[in-house]
N, CA, C and O atoms as a DFTB+ gen file, in Angstrom:
176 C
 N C O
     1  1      32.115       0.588      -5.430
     2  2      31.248       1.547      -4.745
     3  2      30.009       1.842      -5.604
     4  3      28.856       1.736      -5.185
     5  1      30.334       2.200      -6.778
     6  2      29.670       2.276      -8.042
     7  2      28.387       1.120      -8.050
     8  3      27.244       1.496      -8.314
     9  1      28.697      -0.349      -7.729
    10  2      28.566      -1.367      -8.103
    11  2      27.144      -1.643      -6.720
    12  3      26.040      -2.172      -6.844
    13  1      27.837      -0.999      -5.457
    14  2      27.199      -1.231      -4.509
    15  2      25.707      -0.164      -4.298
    16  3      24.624      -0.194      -3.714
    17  1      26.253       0.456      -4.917
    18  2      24.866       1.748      -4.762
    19  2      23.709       1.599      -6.043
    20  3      22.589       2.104      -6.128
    21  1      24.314       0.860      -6.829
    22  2      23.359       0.401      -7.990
    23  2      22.200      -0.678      -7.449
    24  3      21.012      -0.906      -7.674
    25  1      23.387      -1.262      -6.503
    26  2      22.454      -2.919      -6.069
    27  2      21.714      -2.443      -5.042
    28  3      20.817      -3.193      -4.660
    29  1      21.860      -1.236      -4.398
    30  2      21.297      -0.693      -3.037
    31  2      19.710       0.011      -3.347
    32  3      18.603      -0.210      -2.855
    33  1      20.152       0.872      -4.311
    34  2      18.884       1.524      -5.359
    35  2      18.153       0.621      -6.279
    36  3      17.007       0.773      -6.701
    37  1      19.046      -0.411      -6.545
    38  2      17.917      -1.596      -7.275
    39  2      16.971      -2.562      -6.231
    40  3      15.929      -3.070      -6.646
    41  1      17.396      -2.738      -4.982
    42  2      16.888      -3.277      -3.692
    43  2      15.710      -2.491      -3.446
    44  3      14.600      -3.024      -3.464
    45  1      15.868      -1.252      -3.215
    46  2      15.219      -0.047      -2.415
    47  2      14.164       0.007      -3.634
    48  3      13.050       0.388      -3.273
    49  1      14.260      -0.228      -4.690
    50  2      13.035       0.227      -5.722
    51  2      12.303      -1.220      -5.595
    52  3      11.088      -1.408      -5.639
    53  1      13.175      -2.058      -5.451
    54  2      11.564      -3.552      -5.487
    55  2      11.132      -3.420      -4.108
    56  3      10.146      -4.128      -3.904
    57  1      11.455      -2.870      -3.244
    58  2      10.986      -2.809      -1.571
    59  2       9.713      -1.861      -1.576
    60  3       8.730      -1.871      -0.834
    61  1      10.026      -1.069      -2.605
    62  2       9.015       0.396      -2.535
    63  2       7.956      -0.013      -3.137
    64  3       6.851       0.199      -2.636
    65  1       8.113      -0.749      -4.459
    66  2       7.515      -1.630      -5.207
    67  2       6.141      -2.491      -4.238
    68  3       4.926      -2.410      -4.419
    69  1       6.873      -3.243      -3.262
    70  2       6.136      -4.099      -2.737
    71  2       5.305      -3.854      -1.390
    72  3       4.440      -4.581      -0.901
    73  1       5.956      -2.254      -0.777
    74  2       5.490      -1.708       0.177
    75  2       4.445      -0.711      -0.443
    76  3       3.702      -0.127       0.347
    77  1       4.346      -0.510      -1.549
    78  2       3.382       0.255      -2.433
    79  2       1.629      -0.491      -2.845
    80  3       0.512       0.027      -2.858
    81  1       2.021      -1.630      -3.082
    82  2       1.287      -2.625      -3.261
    83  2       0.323      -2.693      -1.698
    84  3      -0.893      -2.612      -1.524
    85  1       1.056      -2.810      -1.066
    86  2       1.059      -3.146       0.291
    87  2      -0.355      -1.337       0.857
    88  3      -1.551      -1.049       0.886
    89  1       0.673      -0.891       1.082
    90  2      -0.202       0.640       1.184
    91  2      -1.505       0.288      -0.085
    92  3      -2.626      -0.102       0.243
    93  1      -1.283       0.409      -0.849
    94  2      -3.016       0.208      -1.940
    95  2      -3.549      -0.173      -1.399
    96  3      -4.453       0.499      -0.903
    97  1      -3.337      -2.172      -0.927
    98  2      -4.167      -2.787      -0.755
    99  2      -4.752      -2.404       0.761
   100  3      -5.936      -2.618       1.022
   101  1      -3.928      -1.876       1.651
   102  2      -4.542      -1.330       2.935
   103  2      -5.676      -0.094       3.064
   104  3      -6.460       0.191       3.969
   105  1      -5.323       0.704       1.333
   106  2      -6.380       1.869       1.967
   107  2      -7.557       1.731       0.929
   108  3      -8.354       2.662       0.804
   109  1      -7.652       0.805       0.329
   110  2      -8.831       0.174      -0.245
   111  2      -9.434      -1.049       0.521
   112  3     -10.394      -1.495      -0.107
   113  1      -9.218      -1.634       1.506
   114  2      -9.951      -2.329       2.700
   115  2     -10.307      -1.331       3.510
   116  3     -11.328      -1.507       4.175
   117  1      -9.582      -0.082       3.653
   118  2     -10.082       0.994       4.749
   119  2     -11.375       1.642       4.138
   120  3     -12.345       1.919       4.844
   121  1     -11.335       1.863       2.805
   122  2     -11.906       2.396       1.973
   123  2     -13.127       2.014       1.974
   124  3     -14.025       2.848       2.085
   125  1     -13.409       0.568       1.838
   126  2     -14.120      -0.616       1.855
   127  2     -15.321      -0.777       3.069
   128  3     -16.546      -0.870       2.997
   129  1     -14.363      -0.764       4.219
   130  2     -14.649      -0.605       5.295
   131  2     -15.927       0.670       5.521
   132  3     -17.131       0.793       5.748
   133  1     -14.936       1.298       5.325
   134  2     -15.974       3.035       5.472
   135  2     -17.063       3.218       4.494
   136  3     -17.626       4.313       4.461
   137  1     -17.403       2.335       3.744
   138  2     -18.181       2.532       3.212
   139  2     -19.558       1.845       3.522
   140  3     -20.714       2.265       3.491
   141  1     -18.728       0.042       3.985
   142  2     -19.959      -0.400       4.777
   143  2     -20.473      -0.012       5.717
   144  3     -21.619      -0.444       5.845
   145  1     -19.913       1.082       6.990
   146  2     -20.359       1.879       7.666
   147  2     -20.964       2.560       7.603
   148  3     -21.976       2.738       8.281
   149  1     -20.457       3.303       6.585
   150  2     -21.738       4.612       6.247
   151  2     -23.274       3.634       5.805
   152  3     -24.364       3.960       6.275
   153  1     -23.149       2.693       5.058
   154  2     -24.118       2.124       4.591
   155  2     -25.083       1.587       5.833
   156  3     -26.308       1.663       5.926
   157  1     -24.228       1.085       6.650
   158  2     -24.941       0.404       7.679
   159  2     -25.532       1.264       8.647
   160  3     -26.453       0.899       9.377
   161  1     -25.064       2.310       8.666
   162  2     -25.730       3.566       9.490
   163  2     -26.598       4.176       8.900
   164  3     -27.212       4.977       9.605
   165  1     -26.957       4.095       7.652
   166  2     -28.188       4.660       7.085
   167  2     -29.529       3.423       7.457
   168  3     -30.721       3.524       7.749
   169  1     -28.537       2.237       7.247
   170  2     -29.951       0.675       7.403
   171  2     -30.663       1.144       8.871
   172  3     -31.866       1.310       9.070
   173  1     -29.726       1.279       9.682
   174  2     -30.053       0.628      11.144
   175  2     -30.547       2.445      11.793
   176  3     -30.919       2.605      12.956
Protein backbone atom coordinates (compact mmCIF):
# COMPACT_ATOMS: atom_id res chain seq x y z
CA UNK A 1 0.00 0.00 0.00
CA UNK A 2 2.95 1.91 1.24
CA UNK A 3 4.68 0.97 -2.02
CA UNK A 4 1.66 2.01 -4.17
CA UNK A 5 1.12 5.56 -2.94
CA UNK A 6 4.84 6.33 -3.26
CA UNK A 7 4.62 5.28 -7.06
CA UNK A 8 1.23 7.25 -7.28
CA UNK A 9 2.86 10.58 -5.75
CA UNK A 10 6.02 9.90 -7.73
CA UNK A 11 3.68 9.71 -11.08
CA UNK A 12 1.54 12.74 -10.01
CA UNK A 13 4.80 14.93 -9.41
CA UNK A 14 6.39 14.22 -13.08
CA UNK A 15 2.69 14.88 -14.53
CA UNK A 16 2.62 18.27 -12.64
CA UNK A 17 6.11 18.65 -13.72
CA UNK A 18 5.15 18.42 -17.34
CA UNK A 19 1.70 20.05 -17.13
CA UNK A 20 3.64 23.00 -15.53
CA UNK A 21 5.93 23.35 -18.35
CA UNK A 22 3.00 23.08 -20.42
CA UNK A 23 0.91 26.06 -18.57
CA UNK A 24 4.40 28.42 -18.89
CA UNK A 25 4.77 27.79 -22.23
CA UNK A 26 0.94 28.66 -22.94
CA UNK A 27 0.86 31.93 -20.99
CA UNK A 28 3.98 33.27 -22.48
CA UNK A 29 2.56 32.77 -26.21
CA UNK A 30 -0.59 34.49 -24.67
CA UNK A 31 1.67 36.93 -23.28
CA UNK A 32 3.40 37.27 -26.57
CA UNK A 33 0.42 37.53 -28.34
CA UNK A 34 -0.96 40.54 -26.31
CA UNK A 35 1.67 42.29 -26.77
CA UNK A 36 1.79 42.20 -30.53
CA UNK A 37 -1.65 43.56 -30.28
CA UNK A 38 -1.22 46.23 -28.26
CA UNK A 39 1.71 47.07 -30.57
CA UNK A 40 -0.21 46.71 -33.63
CA UNK A 41 -2.96 48.92 -32.42
CA UNK A 42 -0.79 51.72 -31.73
CA UNK A 43 0.86 51.15 -35.73
CA UNK A 44 -2.45 51.00 -37.47
Amino acid sequence: MTFYTYNYLHASQSTWQYWRIALTSVLVIVFILFLLGSVLKQAF
